[in-house]
N, CA and C atoms as an extended XYZ file, in Angstrom:
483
Properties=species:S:1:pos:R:3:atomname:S:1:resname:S:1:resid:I:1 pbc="F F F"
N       -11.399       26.039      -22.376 N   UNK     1
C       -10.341       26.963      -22.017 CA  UNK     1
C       -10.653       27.660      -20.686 C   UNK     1
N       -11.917       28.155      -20.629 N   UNK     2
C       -12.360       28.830      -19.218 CA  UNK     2
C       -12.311       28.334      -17.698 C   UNK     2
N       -12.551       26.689      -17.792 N   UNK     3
C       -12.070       25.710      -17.264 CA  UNK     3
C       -10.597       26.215      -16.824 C   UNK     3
N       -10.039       25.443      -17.618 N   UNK     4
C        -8.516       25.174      -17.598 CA  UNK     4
C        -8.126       26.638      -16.876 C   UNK     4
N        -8.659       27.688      -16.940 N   UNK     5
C        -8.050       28.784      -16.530 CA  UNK     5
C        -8.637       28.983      -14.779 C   UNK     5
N        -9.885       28.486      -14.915 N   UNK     6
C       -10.355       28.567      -13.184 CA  UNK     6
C        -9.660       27.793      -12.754 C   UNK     6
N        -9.596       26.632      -13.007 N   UNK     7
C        -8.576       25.026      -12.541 CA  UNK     7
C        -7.394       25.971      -12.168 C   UNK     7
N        -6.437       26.322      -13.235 N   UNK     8
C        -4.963       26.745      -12.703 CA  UNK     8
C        -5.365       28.106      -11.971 C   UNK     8
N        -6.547       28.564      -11.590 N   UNK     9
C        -6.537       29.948      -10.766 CA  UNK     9
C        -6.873       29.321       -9.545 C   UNK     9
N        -7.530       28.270       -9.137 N   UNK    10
C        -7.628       27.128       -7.464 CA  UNK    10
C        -6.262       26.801       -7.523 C   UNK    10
N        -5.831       26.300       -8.548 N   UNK    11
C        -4.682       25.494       -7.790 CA  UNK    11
C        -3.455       26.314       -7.759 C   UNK    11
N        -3.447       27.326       -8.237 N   UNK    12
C        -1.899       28.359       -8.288 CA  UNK    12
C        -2.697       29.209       -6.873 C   UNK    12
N        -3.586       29.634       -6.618 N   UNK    13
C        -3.793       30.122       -5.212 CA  UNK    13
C        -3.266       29.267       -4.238 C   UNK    13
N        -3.220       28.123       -4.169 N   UNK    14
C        -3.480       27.099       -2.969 CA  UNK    14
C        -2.393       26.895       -3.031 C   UNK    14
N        -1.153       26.755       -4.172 N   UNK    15
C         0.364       26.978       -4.030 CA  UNK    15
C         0.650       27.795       -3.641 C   UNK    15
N         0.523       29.237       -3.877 N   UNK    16
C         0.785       30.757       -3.261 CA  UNK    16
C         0.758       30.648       -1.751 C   UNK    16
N        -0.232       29.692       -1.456 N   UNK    17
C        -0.854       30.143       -0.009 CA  UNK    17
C         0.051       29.352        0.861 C   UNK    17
N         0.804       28.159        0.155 N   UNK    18
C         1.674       27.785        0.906 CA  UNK    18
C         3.156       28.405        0.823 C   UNK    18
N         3.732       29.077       -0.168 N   UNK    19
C         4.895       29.201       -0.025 CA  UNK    19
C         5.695       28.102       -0.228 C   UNK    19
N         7.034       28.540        0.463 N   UNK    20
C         8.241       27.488       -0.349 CA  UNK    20
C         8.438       26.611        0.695 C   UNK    20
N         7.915       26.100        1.777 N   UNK    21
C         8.134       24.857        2.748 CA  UNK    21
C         6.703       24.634        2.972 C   UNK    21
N         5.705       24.634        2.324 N   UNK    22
C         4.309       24.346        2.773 CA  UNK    22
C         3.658       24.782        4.252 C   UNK    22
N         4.157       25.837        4.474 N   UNK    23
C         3.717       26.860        5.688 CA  UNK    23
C         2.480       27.498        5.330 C   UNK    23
N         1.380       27.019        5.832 N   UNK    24
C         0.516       28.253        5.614 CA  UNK    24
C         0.677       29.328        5.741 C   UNK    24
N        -0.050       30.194        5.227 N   UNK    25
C         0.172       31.861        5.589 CA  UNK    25
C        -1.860       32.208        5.626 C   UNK    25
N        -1.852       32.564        6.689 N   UNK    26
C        -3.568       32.655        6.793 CA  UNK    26
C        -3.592       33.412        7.929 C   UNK    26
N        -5.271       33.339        8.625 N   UNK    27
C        -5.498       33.217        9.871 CA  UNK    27
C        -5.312       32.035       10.339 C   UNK    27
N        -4.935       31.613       11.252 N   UNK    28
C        -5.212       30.357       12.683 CA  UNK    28
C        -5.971       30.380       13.380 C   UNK    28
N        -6.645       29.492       12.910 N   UNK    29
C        -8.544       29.299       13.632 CA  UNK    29
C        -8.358       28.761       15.322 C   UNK    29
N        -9.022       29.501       16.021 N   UNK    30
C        -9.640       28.347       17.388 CA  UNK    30
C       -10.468       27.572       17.143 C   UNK    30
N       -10.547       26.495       18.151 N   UNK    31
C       -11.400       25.536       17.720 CA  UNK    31
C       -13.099       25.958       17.404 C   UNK    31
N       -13.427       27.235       18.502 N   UNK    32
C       -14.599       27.709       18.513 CA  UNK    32
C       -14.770       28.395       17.006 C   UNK    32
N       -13.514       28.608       16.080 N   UNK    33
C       -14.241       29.693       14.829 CA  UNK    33
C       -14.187       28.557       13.660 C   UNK    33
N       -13.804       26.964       14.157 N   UNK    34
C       -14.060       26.182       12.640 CA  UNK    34
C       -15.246       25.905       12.946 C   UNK    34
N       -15.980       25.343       11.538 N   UNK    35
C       -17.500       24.812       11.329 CA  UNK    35
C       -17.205       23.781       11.695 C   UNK    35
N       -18.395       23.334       12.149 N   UNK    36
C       -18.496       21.728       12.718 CA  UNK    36
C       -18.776       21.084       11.431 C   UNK    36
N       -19.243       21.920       10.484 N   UNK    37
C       -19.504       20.920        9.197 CA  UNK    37
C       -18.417       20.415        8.346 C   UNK    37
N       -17.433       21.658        8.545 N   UNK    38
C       -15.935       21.015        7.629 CA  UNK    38
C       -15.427       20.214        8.548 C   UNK    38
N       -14.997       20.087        9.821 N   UNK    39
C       -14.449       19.013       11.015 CA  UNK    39
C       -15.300       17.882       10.439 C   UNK    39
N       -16.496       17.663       10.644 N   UNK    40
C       -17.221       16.373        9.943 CA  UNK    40
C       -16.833       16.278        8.493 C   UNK    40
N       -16.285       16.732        8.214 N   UNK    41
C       -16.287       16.290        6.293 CA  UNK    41
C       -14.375       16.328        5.796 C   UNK    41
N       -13.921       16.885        6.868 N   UNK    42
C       -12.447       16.622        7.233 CA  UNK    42
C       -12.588       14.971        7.646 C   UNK    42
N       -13.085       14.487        8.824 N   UNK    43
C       -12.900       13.295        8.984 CA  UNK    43
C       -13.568       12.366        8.239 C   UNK    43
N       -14.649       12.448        7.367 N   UNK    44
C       -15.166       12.100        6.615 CA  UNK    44
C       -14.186       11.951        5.515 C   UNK    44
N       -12.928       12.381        5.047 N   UNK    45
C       -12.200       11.956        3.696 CA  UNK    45
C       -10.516       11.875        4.482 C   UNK    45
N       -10.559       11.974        5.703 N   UNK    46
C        -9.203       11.483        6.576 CA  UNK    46
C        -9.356       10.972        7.706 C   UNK    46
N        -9.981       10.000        8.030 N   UNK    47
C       -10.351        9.618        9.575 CA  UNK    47
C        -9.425        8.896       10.589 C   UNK    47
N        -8.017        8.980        9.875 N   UNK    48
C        -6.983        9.116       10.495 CA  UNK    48
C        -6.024        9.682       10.806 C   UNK    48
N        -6.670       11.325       10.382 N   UNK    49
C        -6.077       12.518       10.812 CA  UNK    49
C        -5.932       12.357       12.017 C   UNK    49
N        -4.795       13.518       12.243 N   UNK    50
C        -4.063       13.643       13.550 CA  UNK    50
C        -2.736       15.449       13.808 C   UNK    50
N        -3.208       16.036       14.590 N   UNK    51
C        -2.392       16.819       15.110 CA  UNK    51
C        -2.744       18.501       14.180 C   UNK    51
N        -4.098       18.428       13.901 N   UNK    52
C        -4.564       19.122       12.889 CA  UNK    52
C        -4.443       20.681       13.687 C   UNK    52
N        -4.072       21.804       11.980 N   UNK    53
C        -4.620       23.449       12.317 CA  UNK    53
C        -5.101       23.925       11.222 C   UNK    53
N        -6.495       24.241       11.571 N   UNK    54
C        -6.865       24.666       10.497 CA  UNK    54
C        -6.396       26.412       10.202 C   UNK    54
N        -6.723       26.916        9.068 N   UNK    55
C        -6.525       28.313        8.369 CA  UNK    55
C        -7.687       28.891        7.658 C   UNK    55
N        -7.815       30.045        7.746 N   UNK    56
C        -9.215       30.797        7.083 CA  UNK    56
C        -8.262       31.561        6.179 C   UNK    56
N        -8.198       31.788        4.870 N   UNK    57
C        -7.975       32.646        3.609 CA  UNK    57
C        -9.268       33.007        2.710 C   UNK    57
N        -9.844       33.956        3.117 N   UNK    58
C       -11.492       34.232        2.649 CA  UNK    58
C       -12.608       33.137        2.755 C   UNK    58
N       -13.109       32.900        2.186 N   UNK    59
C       -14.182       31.939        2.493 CA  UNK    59
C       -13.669       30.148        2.188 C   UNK    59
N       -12.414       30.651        1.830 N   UNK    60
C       -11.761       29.076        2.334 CA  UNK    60
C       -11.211       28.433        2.956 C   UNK    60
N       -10.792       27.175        3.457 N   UNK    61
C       -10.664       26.554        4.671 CA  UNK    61
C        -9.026       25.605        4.007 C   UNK    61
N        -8.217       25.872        4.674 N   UNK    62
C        -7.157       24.964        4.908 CA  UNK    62
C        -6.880       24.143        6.019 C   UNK    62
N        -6.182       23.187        6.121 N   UNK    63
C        -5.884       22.302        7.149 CA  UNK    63
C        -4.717       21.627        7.096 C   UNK    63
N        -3.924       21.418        8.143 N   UNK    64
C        -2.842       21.014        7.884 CA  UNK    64
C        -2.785       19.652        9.287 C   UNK    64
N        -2.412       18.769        8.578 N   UNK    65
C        -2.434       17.215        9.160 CA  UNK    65
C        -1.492       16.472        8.878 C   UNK    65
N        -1.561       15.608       10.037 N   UNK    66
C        -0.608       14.157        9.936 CA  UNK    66
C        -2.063       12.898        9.375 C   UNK    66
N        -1.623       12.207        8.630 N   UNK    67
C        -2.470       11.115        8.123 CA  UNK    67
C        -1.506        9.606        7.727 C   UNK    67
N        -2.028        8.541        8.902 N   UNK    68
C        -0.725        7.946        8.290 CA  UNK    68
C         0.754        8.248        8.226 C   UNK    68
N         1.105        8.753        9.391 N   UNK    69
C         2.501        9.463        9.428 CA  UNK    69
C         3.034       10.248        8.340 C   UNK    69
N         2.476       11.232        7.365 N   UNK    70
C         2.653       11.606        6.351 CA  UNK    70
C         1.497       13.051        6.326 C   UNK    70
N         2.426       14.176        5.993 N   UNK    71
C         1.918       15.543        6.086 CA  UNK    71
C         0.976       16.126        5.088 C   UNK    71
N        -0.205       16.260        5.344 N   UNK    72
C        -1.121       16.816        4.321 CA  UNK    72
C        -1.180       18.204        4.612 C   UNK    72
N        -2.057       18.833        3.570 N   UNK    73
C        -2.153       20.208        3.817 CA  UNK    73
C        -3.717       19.925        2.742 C   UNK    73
N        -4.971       20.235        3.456 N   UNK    74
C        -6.144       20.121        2.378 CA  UNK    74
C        -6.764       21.374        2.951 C   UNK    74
N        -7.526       21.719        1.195 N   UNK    75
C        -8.237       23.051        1.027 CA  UNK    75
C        -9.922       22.740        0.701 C   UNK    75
N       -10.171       23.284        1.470 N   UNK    76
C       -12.053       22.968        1.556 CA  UNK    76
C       -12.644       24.702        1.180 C   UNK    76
N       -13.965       24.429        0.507 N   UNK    77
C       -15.021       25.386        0.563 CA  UNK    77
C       -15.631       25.253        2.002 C   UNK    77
N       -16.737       26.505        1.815 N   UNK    78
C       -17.010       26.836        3.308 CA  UNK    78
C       -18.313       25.672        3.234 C   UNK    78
N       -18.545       24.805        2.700 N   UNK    79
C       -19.474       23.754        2.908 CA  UNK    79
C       -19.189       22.247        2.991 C   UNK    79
N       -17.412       22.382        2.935 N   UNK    80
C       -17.010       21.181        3.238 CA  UNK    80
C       -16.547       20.490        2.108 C   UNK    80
N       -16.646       20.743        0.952 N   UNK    81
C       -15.946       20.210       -0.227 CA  UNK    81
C       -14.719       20.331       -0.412 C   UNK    81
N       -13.867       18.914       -0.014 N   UNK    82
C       -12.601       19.055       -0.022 CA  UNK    82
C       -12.380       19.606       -1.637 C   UNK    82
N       -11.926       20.381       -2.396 N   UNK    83
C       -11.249       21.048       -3.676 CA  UNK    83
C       -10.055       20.471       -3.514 C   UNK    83
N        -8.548       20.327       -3.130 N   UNK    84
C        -7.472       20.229       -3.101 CA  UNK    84
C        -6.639       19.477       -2.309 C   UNK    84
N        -5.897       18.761       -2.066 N   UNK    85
C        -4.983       18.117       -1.656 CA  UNK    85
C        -3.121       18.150       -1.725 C   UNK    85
N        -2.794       18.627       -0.985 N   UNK    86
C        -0.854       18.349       -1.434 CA  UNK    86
C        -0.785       17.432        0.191 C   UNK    86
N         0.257       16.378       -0.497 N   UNK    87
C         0.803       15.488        0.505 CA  UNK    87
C         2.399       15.810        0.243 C   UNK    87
N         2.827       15.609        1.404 N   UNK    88
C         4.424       15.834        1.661 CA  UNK    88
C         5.159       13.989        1.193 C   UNK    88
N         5.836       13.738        0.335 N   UNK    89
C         6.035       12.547        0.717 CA  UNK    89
C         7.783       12.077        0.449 C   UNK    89
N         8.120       12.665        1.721 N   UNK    90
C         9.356       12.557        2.642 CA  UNK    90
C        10.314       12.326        1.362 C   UNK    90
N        10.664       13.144        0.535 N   UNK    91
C        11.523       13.321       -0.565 CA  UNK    91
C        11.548       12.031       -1.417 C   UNK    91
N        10.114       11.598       -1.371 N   UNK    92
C        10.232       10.004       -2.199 CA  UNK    92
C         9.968       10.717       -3.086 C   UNK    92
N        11.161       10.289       -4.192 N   UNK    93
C        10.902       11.075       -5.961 CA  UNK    93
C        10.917        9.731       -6.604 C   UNK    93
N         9.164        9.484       -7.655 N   UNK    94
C         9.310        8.739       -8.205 CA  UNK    94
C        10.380        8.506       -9.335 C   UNK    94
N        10.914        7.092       -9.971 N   UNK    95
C        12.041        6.563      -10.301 CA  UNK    95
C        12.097        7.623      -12.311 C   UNK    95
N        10.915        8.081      -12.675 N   UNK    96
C        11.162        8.692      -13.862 CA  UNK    96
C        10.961       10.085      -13.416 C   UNK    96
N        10.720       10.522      -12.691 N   UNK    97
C        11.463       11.448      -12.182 CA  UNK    97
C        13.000       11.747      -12.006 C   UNK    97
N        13.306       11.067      -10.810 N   UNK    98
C        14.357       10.826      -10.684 CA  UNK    98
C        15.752       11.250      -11.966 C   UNK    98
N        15.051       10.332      -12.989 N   UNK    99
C        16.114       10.128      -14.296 CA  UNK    99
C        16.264       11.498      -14.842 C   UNK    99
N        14.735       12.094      -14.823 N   UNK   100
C        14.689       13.202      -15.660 CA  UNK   100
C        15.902       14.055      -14.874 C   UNK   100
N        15.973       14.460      -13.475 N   UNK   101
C        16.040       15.024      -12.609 CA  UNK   101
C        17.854       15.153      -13.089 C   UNK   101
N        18.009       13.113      -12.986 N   UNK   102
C        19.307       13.161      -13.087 CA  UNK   102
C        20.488       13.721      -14.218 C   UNK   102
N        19.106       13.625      -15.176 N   UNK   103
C        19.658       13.877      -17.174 CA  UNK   103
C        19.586       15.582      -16.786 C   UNK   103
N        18.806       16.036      -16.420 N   UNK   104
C        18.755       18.161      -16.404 CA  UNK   104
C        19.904       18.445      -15.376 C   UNK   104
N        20.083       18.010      -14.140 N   UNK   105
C        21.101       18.759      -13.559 CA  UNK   105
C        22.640       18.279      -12.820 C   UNK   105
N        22.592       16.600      -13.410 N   UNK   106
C        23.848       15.871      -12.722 CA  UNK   106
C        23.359       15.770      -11.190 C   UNK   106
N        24.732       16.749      -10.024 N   UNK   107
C        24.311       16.857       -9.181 CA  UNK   107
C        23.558       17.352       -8.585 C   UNK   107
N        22.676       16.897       -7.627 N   UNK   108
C        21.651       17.753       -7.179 CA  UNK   108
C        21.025       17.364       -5.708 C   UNK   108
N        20.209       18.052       -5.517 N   UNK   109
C        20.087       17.230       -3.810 CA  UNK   109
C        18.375       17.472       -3.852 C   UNK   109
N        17.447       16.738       -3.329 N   UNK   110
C        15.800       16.786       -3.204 CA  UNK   110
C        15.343       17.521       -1.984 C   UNK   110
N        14.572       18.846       -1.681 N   UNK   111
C        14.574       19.085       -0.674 CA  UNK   111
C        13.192       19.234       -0.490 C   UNK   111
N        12.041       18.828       -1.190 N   UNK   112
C        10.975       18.540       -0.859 CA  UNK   112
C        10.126       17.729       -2.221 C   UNK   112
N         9.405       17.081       -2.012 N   UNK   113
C         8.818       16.337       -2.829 CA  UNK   113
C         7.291       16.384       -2.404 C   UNK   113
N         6.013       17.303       -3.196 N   UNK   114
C         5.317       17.680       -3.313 CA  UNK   114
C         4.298       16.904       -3.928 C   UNK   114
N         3.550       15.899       -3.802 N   UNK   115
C         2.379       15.362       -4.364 CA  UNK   115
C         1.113       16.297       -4.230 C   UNK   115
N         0.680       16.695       -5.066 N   UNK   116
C        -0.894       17.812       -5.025 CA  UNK   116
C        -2.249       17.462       -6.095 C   UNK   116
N        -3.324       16.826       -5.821 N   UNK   117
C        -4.299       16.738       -6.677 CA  UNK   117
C        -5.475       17.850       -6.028 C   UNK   117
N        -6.194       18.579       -7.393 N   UNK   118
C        -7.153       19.383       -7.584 CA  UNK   118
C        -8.218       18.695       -7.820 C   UNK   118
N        -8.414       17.774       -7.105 N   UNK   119
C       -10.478       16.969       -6.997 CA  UNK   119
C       -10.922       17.682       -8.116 C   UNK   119
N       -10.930       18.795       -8.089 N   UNK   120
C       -12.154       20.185       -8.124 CA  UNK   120
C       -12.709       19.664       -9.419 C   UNK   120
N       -10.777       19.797      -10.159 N   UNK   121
C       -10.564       20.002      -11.779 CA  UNK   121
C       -10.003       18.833      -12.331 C   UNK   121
N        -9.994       17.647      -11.386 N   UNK   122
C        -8.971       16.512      -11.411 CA  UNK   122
C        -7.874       16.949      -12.472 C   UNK   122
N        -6.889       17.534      -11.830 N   UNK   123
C        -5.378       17.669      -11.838 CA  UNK   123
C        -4.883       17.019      -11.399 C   UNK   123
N        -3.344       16.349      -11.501 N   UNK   124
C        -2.495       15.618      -10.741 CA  UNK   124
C        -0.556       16.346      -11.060 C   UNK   124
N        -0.281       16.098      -10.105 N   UNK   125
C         0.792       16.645      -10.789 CA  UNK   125
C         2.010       16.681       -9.556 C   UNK   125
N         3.166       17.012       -9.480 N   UNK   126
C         3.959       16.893       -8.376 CA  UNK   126
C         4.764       17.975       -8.931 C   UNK   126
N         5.393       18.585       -7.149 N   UNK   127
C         6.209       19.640       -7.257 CA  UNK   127
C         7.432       18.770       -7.027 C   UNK   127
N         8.991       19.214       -7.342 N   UNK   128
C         9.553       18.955       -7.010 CA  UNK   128
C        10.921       20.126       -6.695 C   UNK   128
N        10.831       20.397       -5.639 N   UNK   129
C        12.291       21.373       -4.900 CA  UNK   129
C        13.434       20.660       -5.412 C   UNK   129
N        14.715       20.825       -5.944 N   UNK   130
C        15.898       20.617       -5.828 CA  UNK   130
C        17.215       21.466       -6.090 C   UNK   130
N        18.074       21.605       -5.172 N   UNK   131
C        19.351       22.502       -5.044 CA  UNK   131
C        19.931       21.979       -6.168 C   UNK   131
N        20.832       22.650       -7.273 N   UNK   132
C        21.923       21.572       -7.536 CA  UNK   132
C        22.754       22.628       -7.653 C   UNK   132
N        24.121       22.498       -8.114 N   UNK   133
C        25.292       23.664       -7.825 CA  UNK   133
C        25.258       24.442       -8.966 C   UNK   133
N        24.707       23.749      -10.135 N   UNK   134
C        24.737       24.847      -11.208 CA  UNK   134
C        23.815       25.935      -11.390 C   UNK   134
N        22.463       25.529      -10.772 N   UNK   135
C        22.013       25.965      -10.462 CA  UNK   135
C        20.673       26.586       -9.399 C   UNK   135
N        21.260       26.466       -8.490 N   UNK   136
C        20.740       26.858       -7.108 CA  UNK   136
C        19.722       26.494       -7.403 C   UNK   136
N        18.517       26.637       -6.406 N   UNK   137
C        17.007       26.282       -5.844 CA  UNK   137
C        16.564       26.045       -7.109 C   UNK   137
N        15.493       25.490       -7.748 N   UNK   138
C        15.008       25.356       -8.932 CA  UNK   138
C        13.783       24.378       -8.164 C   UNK   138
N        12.688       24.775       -8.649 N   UNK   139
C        11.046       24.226       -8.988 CA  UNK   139
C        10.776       23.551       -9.671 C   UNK   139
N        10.777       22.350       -9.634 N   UNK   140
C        10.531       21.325      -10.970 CA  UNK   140
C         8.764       21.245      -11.143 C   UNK   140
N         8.372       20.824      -12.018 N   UNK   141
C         7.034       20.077      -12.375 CA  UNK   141
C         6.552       19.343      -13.158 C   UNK   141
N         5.939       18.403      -12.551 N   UNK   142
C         5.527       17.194      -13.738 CA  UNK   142
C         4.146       17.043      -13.220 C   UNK   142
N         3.707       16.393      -14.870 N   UNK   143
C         2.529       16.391      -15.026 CA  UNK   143
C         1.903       14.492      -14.440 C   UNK   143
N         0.255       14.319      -14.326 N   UNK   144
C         0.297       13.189      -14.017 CA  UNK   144
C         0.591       11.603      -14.450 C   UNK   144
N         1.335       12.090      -15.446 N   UNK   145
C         1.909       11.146      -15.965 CA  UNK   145
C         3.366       10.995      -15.851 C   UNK   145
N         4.152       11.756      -14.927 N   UNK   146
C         5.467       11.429      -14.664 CA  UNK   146
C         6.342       12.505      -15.447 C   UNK   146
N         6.001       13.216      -16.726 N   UNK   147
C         6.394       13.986      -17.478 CA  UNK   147
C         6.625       15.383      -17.073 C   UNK   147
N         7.728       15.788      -17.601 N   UNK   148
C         8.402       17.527      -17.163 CA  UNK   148
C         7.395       18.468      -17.853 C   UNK   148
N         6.823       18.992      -17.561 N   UNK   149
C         6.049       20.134      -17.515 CA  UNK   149
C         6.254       21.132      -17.202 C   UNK   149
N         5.962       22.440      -18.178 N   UNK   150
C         6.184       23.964      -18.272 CA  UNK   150
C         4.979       24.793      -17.333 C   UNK   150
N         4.294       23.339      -16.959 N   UNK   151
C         2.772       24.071      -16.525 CA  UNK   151
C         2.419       22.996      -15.308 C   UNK   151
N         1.718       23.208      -14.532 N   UNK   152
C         0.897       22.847      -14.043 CA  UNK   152
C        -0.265       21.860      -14.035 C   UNK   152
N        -0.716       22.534      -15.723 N   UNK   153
C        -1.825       21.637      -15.900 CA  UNK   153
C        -1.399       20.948      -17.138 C   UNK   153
N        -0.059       21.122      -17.774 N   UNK   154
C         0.096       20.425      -18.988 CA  UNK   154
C        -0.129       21.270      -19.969 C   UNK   154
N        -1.037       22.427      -19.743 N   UNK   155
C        -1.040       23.151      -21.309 CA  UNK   155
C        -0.737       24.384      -21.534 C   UNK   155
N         0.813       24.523      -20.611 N   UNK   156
C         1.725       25.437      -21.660 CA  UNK   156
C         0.851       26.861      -20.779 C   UNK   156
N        -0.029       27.309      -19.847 N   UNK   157
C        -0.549       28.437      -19.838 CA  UNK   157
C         0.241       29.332      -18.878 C   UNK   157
N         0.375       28.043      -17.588 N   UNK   158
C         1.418       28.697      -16.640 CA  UNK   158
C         3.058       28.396      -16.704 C   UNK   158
N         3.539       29.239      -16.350 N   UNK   159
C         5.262       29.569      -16.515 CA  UNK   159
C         5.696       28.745      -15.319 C   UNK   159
N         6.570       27.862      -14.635 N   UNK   160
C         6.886       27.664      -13.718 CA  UNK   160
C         8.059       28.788      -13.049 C   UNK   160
N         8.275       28.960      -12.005 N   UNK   161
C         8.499       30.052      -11.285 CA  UNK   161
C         9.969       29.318      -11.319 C   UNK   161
C-alpha cells in the first residue's frame, strides 16, 4: 500500500507540473545551471533528442524534447535516473479506447492524447483530453491495459479530476 501511495505521489506531481497542455511550470535552466551528468544520462535513454529545455522543480529535473518527431516531456532525479516519461502522441487514440470513448460520450472531439510511464513504479497508463457537447472538457484515464480507470494506478485511490 505504501508503495502504491509514493508511486501515485511521483506520478500525480509530474502531472500537476505539467498542467492541461503539457507546459511546464518550473524554473528554465541555462545551459551553465544543468548537470553534465543528467545531459549524459538524457542522451543515454534518448540519443535522438532534439530541441531540448530543461526545468528545475526542487531537486528534480524535467526536460522537454523532440525524439523521433514526437514530444516528450521526461522527469529525472538529481543523479540522472530517468523516474518518468509522458509522450505526446499526436491524438493517436488507441482503437479500444476509441470505442470506450465512443460508447461514454457519442460526439466528441480528441484534443490531446497523453502516453505516460512511471519507470520508478512501472505504471503505464494514458491520459486522454476530450471536448464533447454534453459534456465539455473531460479527462479520461486508462489503465495499461487499455481499460477506463477511476485511477491512475488502477486501484481506486485517486479520483480523476
Amino acid at each position: 500500500m505504501n508503495r502504491t501511495l509514493n508511486a501515485l505521489t511521483l506520478t500525480v506531481a509530474f502531472l500537476l507540473f505539467f498542467g492541461a497542455s503539457a507546459q511546464i511550470k518550473g524554473t528554465l535552466l541555462i545551459e551553465a545551471d544543468i548537470p553534465p551528468n543528467l545531459v549524459a544520462k538524457h542522451f543515454m535513454n534518448y540519443n535522438n533528442s532534439s530541441a531540448s529545455k530543461w526545468y528545475k522543480d526542487g531537486s528534480e529535473f524535467y526536460v522537454s524534447f523532440l525524439n523521433q518527431d514526437r514530444s516528450y516531456i521526461a522527469k529525472y532525479n538529481k543523479s540522472g535516473r530517468l523516474l518518468v516519461e509522458s509522450i505526446e502522441t499526436d491524438k493517436f487514440t488507441p482503437q479500444q479506447i476509441e470505442k470506450h470513448l465512443d460508447f461514454k460520450f457519442g460526439k466528441y472531439r480528441v484534443l490531446e492524447v497523453l502516453a505516460i510511464r512511471d519507470i520508478q513504479n512501472d505504471l503505464e497508463f494514458y491520459q486522454v483530453k476530450v471536448k464533447s457537447k454534453s459534456r465539455g472538457l473531460v479527462t479520461e484515464w486508462y489503465d495499461r491495459a487499455l481499460e477506463p480507470t477511476d485511477s491512475i494506478d488502477g486501484a481506486g485511490i485517486l479520483a480523476k479530476n
